[in-house]
mmCIF file of the N, C-alpha and C atoms, coordinates in Angstrom:
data_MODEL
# 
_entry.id   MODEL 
# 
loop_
_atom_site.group_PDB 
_atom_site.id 
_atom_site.type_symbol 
_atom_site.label_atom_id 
_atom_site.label_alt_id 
_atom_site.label_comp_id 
_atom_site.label_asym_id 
_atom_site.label_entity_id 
_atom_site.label_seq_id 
_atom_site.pdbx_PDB_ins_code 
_atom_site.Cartn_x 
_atom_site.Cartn_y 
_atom_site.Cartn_z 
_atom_site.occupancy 
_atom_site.B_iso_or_equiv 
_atom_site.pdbx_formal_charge 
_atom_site.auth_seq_id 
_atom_site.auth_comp_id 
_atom_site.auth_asym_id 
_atom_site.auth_atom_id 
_atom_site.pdbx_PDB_model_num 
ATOM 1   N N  . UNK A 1 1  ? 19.646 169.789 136.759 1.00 0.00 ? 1  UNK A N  1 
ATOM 2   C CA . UNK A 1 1  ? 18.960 171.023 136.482 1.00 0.00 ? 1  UNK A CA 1 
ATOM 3   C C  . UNK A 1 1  ? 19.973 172.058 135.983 1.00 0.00 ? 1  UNK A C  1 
ATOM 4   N N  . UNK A 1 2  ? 19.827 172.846 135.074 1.00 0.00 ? 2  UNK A N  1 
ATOM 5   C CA . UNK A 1 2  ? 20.358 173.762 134.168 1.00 0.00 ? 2  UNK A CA 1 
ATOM 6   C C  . UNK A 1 2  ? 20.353 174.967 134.744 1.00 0.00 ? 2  UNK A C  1 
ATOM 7   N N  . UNK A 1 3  ? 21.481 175.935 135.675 1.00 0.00 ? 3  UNK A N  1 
ATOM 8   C CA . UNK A 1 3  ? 21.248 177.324 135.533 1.00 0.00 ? 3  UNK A CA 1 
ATOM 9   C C  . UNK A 1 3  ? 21.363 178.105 134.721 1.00 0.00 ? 3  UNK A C  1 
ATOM 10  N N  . UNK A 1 4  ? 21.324 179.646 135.404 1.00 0.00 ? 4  UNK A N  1 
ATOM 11  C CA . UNK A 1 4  ? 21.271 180.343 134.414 1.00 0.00 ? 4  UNK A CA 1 
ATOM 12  C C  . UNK A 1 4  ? 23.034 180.206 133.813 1.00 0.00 ? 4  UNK A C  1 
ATOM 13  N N  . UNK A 1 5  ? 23.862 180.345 134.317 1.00 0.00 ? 5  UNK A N  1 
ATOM 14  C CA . UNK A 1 5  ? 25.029 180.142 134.585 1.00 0.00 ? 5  UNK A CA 1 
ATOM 15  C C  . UNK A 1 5  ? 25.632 179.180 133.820 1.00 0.00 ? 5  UNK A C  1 
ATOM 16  N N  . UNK A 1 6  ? 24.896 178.045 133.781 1.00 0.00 ? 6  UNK A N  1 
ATOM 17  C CA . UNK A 1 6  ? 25.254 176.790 132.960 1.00 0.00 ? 6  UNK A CA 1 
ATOM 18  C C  . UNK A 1 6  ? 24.942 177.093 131.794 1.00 0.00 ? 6  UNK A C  1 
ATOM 19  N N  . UNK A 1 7  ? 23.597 177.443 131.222 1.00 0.00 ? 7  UNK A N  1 
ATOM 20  C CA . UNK A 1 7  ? 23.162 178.079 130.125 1.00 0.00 ? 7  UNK A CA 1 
ATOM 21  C C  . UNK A 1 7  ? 23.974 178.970 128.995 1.00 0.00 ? 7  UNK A C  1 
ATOM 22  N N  . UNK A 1 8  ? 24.159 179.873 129.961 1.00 0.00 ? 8  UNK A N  1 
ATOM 23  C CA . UNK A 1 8  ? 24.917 181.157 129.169 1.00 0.00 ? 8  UNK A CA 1 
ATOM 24  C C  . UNK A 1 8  ? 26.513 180.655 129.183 1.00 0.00 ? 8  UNK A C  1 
ATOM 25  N N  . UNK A 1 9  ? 27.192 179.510 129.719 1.00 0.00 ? 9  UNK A N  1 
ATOM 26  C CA . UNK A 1 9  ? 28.491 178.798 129.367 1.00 0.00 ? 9  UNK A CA 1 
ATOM 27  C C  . UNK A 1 9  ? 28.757 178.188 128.464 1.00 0.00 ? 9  UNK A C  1 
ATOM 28  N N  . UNK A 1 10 ? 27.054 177.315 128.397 1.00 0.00 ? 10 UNK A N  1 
ATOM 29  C CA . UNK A 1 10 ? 27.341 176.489 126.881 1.00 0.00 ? 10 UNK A CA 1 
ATOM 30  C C  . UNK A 1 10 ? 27.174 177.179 125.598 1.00 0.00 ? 10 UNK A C  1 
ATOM 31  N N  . UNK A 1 11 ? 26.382 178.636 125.798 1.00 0.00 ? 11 UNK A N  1 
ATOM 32  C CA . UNK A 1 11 ? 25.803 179.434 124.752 1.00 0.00 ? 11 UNK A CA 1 
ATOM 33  C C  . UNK A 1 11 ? 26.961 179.979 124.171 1.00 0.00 ? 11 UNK A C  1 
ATOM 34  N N  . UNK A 1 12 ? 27.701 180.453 125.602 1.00 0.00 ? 12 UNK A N  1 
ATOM 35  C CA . UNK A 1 12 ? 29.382 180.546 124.814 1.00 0.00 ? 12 UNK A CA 1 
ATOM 36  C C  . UNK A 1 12 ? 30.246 179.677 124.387 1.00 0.00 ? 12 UNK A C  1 
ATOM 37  N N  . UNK A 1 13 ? 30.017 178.706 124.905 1.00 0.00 ? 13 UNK A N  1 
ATOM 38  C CA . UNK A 1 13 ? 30.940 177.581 124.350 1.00 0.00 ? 13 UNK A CA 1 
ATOM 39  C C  . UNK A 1 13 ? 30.449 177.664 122.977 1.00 0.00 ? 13 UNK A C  1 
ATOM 40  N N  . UNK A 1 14 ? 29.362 177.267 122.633 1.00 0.00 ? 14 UNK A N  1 
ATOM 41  C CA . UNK A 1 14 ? 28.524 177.513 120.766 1.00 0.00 ? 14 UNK A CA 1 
ATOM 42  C C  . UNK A 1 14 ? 29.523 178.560 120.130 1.00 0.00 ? 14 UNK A C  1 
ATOM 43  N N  . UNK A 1 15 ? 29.188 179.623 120.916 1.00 0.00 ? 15 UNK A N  1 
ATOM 44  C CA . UNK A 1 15 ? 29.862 180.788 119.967 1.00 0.00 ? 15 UNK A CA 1 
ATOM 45  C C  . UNK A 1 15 ? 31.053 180.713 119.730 1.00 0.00 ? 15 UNK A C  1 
ATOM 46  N N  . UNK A 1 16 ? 31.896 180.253 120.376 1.00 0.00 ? 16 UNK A N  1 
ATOM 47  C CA . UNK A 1 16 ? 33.272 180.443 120.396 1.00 0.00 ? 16 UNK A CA 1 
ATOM 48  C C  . UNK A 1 16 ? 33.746 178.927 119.032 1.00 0.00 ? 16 UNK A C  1 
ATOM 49  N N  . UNK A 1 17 ? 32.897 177.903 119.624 1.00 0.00 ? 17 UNK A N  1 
ATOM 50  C CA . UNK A 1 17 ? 32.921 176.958 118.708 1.00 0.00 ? 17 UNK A CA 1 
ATOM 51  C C  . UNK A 1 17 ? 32.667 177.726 117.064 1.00 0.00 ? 17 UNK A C  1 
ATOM 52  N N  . UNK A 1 18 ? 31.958 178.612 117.149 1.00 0.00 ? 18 UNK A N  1 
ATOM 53  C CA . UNK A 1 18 ? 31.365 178.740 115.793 1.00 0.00 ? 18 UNK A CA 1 
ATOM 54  C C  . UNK A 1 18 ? 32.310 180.056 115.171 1.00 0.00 ? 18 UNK A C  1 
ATOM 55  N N  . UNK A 1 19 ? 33.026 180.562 115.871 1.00 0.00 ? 19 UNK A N  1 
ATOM 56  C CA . UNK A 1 19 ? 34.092 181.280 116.126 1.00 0.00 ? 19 UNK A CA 1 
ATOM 57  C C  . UNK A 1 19 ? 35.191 180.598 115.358 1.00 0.00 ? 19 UNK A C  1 
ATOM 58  N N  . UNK A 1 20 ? 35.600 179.880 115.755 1.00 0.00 ? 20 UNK A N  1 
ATOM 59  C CA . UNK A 1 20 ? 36.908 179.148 115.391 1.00 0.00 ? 20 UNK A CA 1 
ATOM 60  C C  . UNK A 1 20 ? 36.592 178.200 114.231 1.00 0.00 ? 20 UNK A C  1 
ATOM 61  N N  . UNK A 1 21 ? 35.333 177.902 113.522 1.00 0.00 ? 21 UNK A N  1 
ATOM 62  C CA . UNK A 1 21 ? 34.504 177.683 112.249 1.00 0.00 ? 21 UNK A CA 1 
ATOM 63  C C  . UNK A 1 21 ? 34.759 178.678 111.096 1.00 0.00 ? 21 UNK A C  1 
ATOM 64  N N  . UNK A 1 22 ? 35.229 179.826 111.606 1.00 0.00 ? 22 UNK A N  1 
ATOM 65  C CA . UNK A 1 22 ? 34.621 180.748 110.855 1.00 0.00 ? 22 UNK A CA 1 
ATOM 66  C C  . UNK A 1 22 ? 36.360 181.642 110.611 1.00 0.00 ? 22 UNK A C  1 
ATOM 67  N N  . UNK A 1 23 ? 36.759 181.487 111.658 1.00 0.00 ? 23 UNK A N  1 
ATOM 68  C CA . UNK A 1 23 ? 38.355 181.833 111.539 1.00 0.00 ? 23 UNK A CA 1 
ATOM 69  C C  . UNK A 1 23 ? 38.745 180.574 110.461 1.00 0.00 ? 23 UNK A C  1 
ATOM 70  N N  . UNK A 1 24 ? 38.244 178.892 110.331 1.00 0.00 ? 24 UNK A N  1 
ATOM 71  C CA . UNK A 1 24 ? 39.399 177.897 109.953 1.00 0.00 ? 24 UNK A CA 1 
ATOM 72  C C  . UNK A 1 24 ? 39.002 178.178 108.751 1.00 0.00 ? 24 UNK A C  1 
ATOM 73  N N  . UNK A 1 25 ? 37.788 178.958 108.566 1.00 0.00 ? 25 UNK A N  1 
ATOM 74  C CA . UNK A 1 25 ? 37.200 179.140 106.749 1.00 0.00 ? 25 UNK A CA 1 
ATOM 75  C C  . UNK A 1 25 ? 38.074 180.050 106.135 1.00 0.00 ? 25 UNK A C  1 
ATOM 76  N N  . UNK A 1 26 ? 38.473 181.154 106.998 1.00 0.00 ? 26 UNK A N  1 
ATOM 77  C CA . UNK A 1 26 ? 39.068 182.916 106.551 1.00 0.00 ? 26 UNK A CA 1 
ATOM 78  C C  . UNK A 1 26 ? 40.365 182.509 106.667 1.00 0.00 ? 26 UNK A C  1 
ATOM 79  N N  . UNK A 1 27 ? 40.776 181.684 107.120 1.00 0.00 ? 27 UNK A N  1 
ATOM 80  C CA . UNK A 1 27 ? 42.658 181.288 107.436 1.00 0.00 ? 27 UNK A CA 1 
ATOM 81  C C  . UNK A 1 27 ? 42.574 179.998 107.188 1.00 0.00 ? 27 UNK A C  1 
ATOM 82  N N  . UNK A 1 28 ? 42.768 179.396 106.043 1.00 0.00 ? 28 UNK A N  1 
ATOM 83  C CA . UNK A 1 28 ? 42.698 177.997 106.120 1.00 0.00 ? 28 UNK A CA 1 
ATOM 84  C C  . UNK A 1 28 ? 44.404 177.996 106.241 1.00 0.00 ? 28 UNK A C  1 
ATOM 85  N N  . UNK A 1 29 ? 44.986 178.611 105.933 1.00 0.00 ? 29 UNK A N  1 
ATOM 86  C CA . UNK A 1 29 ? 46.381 178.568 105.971 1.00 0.00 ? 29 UNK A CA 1 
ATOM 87  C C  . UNK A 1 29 ? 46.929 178.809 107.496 1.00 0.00 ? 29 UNK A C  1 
ATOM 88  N N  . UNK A 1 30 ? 46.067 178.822 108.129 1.00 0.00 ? 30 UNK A N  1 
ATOM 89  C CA . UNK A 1 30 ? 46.389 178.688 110.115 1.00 0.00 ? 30 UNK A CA 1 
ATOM 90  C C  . UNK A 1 30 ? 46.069 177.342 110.332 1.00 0.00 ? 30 UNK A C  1 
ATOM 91  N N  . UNK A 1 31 ? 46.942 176.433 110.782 1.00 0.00 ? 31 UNK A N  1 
ATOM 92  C CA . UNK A 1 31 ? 46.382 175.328 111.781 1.00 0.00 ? 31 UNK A CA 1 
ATOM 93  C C  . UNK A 1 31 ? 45.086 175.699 112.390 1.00 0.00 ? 31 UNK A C  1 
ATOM 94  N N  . UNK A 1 32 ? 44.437 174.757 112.351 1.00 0.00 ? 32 UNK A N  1 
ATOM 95  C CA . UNK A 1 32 ? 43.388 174.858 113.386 1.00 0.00 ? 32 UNK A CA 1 
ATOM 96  C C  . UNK A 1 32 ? 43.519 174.940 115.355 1.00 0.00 ? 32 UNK A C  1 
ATOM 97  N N  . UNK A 1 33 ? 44.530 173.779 114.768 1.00 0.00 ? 33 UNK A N  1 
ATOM 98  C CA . UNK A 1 33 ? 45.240 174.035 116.732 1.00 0.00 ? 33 UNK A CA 1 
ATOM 99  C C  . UNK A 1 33 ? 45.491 175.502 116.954 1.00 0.00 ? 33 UNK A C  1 
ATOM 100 N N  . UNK A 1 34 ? 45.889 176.439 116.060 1.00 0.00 ? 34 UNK A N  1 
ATOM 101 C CA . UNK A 1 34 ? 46.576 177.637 116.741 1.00 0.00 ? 34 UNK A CA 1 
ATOM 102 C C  . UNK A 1 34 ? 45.570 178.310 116.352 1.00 0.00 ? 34 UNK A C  1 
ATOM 103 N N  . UNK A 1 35 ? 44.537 178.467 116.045 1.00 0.00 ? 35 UNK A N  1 
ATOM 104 C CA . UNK A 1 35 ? 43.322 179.289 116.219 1.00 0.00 ? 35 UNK A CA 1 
ATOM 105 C C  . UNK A 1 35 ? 43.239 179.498 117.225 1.00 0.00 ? 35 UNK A C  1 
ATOM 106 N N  . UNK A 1 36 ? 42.682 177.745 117.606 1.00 0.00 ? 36 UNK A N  1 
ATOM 107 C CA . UNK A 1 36 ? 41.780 177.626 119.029 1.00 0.00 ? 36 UNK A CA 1 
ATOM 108 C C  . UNK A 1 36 ? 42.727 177.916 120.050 1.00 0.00 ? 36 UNK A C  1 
ATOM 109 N N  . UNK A 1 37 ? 44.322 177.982 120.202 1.00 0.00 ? 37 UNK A N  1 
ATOM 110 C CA . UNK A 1 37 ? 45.192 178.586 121.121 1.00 0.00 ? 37 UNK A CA 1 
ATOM 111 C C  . UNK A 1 37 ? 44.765 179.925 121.631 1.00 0.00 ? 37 UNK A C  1 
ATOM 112 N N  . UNK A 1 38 ? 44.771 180.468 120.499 1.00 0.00 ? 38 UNK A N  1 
ATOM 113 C CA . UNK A 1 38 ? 44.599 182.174 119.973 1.00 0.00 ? 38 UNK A CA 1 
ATOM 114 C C  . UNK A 1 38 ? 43.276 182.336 120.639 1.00 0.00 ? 38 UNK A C  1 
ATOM 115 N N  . UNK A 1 39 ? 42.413 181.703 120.143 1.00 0.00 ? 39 UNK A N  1 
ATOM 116 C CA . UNK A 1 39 ? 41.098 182.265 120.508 1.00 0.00 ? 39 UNK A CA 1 
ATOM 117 C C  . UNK A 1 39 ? 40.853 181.951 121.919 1.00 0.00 ? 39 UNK A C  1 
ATOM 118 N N  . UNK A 1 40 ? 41.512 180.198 122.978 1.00 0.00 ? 40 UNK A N  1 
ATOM 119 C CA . UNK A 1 40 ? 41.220 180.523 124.281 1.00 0.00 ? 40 UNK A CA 1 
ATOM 120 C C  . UNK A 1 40 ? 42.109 181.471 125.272 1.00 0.00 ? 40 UNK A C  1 
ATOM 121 N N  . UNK A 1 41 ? 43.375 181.893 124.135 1.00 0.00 ? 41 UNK A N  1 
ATOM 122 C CA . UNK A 1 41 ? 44.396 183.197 124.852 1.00 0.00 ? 41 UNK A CA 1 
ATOM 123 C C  . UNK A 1 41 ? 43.102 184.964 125.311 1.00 0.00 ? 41 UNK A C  1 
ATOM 124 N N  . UNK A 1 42 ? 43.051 184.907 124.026 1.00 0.00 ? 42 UNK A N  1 
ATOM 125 C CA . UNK A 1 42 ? 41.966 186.022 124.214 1.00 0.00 ? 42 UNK A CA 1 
ATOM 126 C C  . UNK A 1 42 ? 40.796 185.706 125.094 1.00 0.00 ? 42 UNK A C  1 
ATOM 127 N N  . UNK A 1 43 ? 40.121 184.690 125.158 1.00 0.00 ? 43 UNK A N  1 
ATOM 128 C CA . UNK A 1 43 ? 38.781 184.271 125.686 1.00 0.00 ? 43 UNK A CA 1 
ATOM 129 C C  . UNK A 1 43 ? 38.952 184.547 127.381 1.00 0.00 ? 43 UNK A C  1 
ATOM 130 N N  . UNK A 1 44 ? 40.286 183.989 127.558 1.00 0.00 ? 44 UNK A N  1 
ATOM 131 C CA . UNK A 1 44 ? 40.872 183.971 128.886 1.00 0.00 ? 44 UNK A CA 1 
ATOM 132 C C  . UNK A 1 44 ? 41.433 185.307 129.456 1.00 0.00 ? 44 UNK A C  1 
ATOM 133 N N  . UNK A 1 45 ? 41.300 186.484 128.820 1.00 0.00 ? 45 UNK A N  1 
ATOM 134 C CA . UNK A 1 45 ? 41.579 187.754 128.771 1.00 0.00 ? 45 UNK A CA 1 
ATOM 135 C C  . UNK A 1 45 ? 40.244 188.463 129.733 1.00 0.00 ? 45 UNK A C  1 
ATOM 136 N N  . UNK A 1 46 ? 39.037 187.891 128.937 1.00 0.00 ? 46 UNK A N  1 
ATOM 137 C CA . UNK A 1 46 ? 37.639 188.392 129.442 1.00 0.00 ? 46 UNK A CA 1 
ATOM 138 C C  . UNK A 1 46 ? 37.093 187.432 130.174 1.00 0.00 ? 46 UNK A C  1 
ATOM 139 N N  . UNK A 1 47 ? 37.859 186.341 131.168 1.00 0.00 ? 47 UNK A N  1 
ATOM 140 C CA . UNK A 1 47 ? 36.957 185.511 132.261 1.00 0.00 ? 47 UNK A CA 1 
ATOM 141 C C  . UNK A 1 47 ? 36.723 186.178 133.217 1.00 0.00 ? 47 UNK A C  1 
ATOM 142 N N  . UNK A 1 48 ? 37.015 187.356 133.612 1.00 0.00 ? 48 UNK A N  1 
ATOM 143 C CA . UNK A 1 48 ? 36.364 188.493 135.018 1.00 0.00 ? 48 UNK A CA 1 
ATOM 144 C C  . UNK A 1 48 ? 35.641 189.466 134.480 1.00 0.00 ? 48 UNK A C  1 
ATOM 145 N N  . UNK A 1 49 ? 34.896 188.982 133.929 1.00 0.00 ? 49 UNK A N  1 
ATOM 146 C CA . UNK A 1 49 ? 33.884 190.265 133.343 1.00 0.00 ? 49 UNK A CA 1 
ATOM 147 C C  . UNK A 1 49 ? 32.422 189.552 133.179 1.00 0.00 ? 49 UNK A C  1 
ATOM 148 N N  . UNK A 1 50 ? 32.121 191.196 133.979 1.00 0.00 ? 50 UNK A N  1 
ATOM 149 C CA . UNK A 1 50 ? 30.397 190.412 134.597 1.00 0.00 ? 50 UNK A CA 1 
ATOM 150 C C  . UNK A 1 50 ? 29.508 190.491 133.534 1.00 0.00 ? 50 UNK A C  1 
ATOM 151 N N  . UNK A 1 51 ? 29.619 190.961 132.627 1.00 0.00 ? 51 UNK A N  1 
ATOM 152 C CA . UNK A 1 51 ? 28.626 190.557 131.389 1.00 0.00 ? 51 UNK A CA 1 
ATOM 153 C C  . UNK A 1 51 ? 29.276 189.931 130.155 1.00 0.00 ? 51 UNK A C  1 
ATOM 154 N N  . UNK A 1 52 ? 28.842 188.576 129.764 1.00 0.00 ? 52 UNK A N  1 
ATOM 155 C CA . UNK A 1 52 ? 29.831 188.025 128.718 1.00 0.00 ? 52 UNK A CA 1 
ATOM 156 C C  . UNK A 1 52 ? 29.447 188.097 127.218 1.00 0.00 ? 52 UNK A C  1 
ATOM 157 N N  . UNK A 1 53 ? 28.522 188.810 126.879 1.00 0.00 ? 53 UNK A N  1 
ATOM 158 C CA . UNK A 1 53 ? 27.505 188.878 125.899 1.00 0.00 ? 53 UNK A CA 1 
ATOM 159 C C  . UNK A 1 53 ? 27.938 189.197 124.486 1.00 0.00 ? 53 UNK A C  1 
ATOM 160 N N  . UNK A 1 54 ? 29.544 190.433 124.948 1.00 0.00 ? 54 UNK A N  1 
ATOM 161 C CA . UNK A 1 54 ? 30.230 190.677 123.766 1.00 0.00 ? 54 UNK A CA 1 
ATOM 162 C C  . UNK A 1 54 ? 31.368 189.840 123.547 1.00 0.00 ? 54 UNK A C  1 
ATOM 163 N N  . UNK A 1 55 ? 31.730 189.503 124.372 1.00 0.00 ? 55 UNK A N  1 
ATOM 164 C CA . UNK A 1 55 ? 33.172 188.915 124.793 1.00 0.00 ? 55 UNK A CA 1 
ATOM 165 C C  . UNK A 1 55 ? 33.612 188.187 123.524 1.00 0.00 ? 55 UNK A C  1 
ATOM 166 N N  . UNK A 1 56 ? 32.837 186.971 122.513 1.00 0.00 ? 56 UNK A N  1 
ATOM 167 C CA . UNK A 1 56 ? 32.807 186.586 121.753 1.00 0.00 ? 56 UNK A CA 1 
ATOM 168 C C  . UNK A 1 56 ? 33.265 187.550 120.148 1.00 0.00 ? 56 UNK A C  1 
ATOM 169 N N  . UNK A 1 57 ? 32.780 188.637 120.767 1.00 0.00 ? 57 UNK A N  1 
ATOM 170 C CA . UNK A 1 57 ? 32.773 189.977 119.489 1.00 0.00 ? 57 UNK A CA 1 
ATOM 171 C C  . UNK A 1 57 ? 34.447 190.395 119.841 1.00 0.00 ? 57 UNK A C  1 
ATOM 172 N N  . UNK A 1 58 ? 34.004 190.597 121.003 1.00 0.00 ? 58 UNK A N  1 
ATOM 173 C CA . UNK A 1 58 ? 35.739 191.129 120.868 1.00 0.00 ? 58 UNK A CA 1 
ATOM 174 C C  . UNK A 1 58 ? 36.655 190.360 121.043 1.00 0.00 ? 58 UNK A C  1 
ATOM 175 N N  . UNK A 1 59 ? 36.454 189.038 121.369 1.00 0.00 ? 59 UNK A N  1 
ATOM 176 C CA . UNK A 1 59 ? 37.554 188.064 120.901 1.00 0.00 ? 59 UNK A CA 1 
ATOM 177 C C  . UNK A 1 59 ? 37.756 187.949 119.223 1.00 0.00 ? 59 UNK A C  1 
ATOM 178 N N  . UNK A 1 60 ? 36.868 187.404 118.397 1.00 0.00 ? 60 UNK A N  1 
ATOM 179 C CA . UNK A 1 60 ? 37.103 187.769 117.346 1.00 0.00 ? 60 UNK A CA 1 
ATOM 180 C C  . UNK A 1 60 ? 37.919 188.857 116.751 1.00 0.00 ? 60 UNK A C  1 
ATOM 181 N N  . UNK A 1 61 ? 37.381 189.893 117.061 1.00 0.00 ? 61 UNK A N  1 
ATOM 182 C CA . UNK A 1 61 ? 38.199 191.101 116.468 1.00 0.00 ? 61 UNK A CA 1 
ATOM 183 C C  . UNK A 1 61 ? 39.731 191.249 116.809 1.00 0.00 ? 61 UNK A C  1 
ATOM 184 N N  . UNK A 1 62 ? 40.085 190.664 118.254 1.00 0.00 ? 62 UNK A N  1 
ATOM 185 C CA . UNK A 1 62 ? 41.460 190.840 118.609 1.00 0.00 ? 62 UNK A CA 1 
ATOM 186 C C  . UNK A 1 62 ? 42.190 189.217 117.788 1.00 0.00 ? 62 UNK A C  1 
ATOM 187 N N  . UNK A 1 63 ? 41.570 188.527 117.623 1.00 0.00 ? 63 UNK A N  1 
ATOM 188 C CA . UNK A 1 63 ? 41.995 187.539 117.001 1.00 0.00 ? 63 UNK A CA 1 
ATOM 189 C C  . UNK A 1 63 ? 42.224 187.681 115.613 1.00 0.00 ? 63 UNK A C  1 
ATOM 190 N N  . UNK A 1 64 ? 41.576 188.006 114.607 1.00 0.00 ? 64 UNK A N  1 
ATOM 191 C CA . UNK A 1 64 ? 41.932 188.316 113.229 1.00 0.00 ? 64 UNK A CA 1 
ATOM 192 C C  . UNK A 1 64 ? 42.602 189.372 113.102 1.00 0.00 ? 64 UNK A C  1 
ATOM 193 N N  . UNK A 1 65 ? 42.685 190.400 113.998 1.00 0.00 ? 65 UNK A N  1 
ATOM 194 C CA . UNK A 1 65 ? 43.987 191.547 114.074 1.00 0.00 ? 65 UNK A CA 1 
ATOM 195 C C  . UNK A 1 65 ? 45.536 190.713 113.901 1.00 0.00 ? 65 UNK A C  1 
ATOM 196 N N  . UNK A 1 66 ? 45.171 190.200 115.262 1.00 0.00 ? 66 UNK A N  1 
ATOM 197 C CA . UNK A 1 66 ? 46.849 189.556 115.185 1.00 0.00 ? 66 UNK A CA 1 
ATOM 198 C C  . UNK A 1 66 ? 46.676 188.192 114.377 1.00 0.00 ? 66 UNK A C  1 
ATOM 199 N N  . UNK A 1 67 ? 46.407 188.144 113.661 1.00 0.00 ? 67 UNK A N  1 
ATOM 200 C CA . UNK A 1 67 ? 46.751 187.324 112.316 1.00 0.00 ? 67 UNK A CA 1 
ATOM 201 C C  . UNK A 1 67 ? 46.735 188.143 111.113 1.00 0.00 ? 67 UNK A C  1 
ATOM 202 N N  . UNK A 1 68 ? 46.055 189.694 111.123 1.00 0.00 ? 68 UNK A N  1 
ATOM 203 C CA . UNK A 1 68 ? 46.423 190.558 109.716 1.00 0.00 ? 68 UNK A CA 1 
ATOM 204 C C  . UNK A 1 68 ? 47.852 190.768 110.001 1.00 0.00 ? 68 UNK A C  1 
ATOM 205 N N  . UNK A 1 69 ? 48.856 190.869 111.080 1.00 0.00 ? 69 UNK A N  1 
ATOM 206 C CA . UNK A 1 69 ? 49.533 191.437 111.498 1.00 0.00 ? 69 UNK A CA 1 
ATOM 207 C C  . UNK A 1 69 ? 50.815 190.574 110.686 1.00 0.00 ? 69 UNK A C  1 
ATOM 208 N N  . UNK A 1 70 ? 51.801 191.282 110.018 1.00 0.00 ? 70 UNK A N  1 
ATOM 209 C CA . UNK A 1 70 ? 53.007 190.264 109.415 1.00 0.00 ? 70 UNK A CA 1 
ATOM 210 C C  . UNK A 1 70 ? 53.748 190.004 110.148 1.00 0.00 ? 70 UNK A C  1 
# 
């Protein structure tokens, strides 16, 4: 049986998957391994936070920052 809990883990797992889809399109010149580094560094930033709804938004954004960054 599926909680709510389980639900909204895999919903993030999707996003984050579709996340790092969307970074390997905009940076093909990044490994893919060091995306997904990058992106579970940040992801792991927002695991104590009781609503996870943006978390995905602002991982993104802190993630393509520090790759505009020279």
């Amino acid at each position: 049986m599926s909680t709510l809990d389980t639900m909204a883990s895999e919903q993030l797992d999707t996003h984050f998957t579709q996340l790092e889809d969307r970074l390997d399109r905009d940076y093909a010149d990044v490994a893919r391994p060091r995306l997904h580094a990058m992106v579970d560094r940040e992801r792991a930033r927002f695991a104590g936070a009781r609503i996870h709804v943006f978390v995905p938004i602002l991982v993104e954004r802190r993630v393509r920052a520090a790759l505009a960054t020279p």
